[in-house]
N, C-alpha and C positions, 0 to 999 in steps of 0.2 A: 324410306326416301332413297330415290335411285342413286348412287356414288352421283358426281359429276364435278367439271375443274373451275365454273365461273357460277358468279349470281349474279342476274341482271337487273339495275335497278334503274325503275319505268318513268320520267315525271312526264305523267298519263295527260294534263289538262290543255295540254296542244293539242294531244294526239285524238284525245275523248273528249268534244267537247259539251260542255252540258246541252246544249244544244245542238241540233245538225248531225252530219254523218261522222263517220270515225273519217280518220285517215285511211285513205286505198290503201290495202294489203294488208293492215293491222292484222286482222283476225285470221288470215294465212297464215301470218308472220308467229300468231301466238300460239296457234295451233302446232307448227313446226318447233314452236320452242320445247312445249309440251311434250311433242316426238322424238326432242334431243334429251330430253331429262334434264333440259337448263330452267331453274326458279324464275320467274320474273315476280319479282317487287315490284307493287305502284306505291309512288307518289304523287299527293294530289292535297290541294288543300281543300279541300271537300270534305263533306263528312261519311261517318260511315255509311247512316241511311242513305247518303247520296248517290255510293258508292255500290250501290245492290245492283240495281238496272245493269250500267255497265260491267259488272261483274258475271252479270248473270249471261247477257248477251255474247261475252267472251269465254264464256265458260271458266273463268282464270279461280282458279282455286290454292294459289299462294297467300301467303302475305300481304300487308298494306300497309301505309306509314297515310293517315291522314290528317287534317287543318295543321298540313304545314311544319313536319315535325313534332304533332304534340301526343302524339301515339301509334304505336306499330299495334294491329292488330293483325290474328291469328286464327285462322277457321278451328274449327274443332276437331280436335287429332291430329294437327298438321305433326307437331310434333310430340314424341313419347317422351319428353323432357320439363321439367317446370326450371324458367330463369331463374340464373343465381341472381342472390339478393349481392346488391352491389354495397361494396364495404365504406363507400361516402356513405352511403342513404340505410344503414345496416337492421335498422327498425320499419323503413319502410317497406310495407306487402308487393313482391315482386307483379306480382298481377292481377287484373281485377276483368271479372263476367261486365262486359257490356254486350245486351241483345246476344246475340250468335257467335260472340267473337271473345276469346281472351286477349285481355291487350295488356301491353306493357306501357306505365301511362309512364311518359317524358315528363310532359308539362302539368302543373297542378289542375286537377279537373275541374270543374264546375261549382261553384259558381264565384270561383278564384279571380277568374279573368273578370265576371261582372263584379264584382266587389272592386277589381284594382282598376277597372275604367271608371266607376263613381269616384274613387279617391284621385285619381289624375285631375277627374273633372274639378272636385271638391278644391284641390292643390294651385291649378293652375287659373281657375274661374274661367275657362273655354268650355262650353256648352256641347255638350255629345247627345247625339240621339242611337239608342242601340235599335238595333235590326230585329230583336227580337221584341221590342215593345210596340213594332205599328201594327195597326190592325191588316189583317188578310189582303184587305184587295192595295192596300196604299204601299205592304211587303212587296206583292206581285209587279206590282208599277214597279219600286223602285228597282228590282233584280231583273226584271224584263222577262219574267218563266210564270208560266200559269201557277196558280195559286196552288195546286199539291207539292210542284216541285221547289216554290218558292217556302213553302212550310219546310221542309224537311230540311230547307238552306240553312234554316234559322234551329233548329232540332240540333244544338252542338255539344260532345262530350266536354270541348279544353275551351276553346276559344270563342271569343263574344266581336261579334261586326257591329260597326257603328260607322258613323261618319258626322262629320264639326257640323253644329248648327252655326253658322256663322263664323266669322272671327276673320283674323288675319294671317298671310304666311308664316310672320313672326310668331303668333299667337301657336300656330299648329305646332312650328320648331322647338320655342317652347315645353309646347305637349310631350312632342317624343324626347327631350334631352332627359324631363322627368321621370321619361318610363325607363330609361336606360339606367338613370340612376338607381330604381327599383327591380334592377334586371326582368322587365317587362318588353314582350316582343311585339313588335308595333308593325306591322307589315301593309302595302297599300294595295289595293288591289283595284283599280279603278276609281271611280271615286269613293270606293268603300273601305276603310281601315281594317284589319285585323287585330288584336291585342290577347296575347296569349302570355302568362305565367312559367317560363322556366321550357318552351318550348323549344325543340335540339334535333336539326335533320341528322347534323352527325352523331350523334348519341345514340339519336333511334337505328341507326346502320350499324353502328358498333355493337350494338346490343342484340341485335337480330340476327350479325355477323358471327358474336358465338354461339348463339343458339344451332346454326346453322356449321359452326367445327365440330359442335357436340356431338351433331347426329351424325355427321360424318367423317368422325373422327380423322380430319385431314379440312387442310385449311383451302377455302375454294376462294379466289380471287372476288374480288367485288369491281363491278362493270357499270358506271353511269351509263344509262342511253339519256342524251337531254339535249333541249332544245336553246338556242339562243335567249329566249326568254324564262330559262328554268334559273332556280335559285344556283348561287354559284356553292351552300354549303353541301349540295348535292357533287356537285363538278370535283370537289374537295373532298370527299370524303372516301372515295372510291379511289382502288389501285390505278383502273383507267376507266376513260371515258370514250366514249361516239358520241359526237356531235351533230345533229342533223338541225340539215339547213333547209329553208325554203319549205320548211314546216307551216310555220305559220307566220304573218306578215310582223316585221321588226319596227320595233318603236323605239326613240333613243333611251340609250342606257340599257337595250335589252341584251348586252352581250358582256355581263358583269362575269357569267359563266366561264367565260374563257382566261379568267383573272388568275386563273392558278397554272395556264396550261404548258408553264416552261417546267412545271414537278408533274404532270404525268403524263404517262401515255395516251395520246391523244388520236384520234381517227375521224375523221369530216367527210360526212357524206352530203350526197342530197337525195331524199327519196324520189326527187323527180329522173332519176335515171332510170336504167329500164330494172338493173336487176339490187334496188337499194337495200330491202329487205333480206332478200341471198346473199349480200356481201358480208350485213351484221353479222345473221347467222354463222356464217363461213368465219367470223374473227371470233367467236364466240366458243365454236367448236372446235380452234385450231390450239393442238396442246401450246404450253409452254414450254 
């Protein structure tokens, strides 16, 4: 791994979206990263299979933190190190083979999350239907993605999508006070709920972060790129952030992100100027 002073971390699903084109300049942009010897990390709550195409099309051969904090995975050889086992967790196996990828699982894997959405349901008697129990073509309906890309949505290592059959606002409040008492992550995502076991975006960054002093023995800053609508544990977890605007169109409450931004360093662009992506780069390469 080439020395280098920052690591850039990506929350891709503005930028990528499962559908449509990239954002102008992206694949310039990552190209040139690649040419600076700067990592970009995605994050994306997508899964890994979801996560090939775009990867492949970007050529991006780092790291990746995917559904949402609930695992960082790792291509093969990135690094000549195996994570220390962390001394809360001192029995558990630092990392486990999924498909192509070593990953460092966060969140409790499979089939944690469906186990602890039937108990919610069970608990509260509010009716969930999960995403991976319809059938193909009624999946495809509800995600709006032809049916191969709609399977692989539902193909999840940590986390289980579902959405209320019925009920009331109360009813759903409810829902989530319950999973918080079970420290269960309940995330929304359109009208589709997330629910994931013990999943941690800053956990997964802190974790990845020393993987990444070990091989470079020398501590490299950690850089959010994110967007108005990115998670704010992303904005939080990193020395500094870039903030880019006019990314994608703002829905209220999308700017939870900037919740933290009187504690870091903070930089606001908008990629609709002419040279948005040059400037990243140019903060990214500039020593400290």
């Amino acid at each position: 791994m080439r020395q280098t002073h920052s690591i850039l971390y990506i929350d891709v699903d503005s930028l990528i979206p499962v559908r449509g084109s990239l954002i102008p300049g992206l694949d310039e942009f990552s190209a040139a990263l690649d040419h600076a010897g700067i990592p970009a990390v995605w994050l994306t709550s997508r899964t890994r299979l979801q996560m090939d195409e775009p990867r492949r099309k970007l050529a991006h051969s780092h790291p990746f933190i995917a559904e949402d904090g609930c695992g960082v995975f790792l291509p093969e050889g990135y690094f000549h190190l195996r994570p220390q086992t962390s001394p809360s967790h001192p029995q558990k196996a630092p990392t486990v083979r999924l498909g192509r990828f070593t990953c460092l699982p966060i969140a409790e894997p499979q089939p944690a999350a469906s186990d602890a959405l039937e108990a919610l349901s069970a608990e509260t008697g509010l009716s969930v239907v999960p995403l991976r129990s319809l059938p193909s073509r009624e999946l495809a309906q509800n995600l709006a993605l032809p049916s191969r890309e709609a399977d692989l949505a539902r193909q999840r290592d940590f986390d289980e999508l579902f959405f209320f059959a019925g009920g009331t606002a109360e009813d759903a409040a409810a829902f989530l006070s319950a999973g918080e008492r079970r420290n269960i992550q309940l995330r929304q995502r359109g009208v589709l709920w997330s629910l994931a076991v013990g999943a941690n975006i800053r956990r997964c960054i802190r974790e990845l972060s020393k993987l990444y002093d070990r091989a470079l023995r020398s501590h490299a800053r950690s850089v959010a790129l994110v967007t108005p609508s990115s998670s704010s544990a992303l904005f939080e977890a990193c020395d500094h952030a870039i903030l880019l605007r006019d990314v994608a169109k703002s829905h209220p409450g999308d700017d939870q992100s900037q919740n933290s931004s009187s504690v870091l360093k903070v930089m606001e662009l908008s990629l609709n100027s002419s040279d948005g992506w040059g400037q990243i780069l140019a903060a990214l390469t500039k020593r400290r």
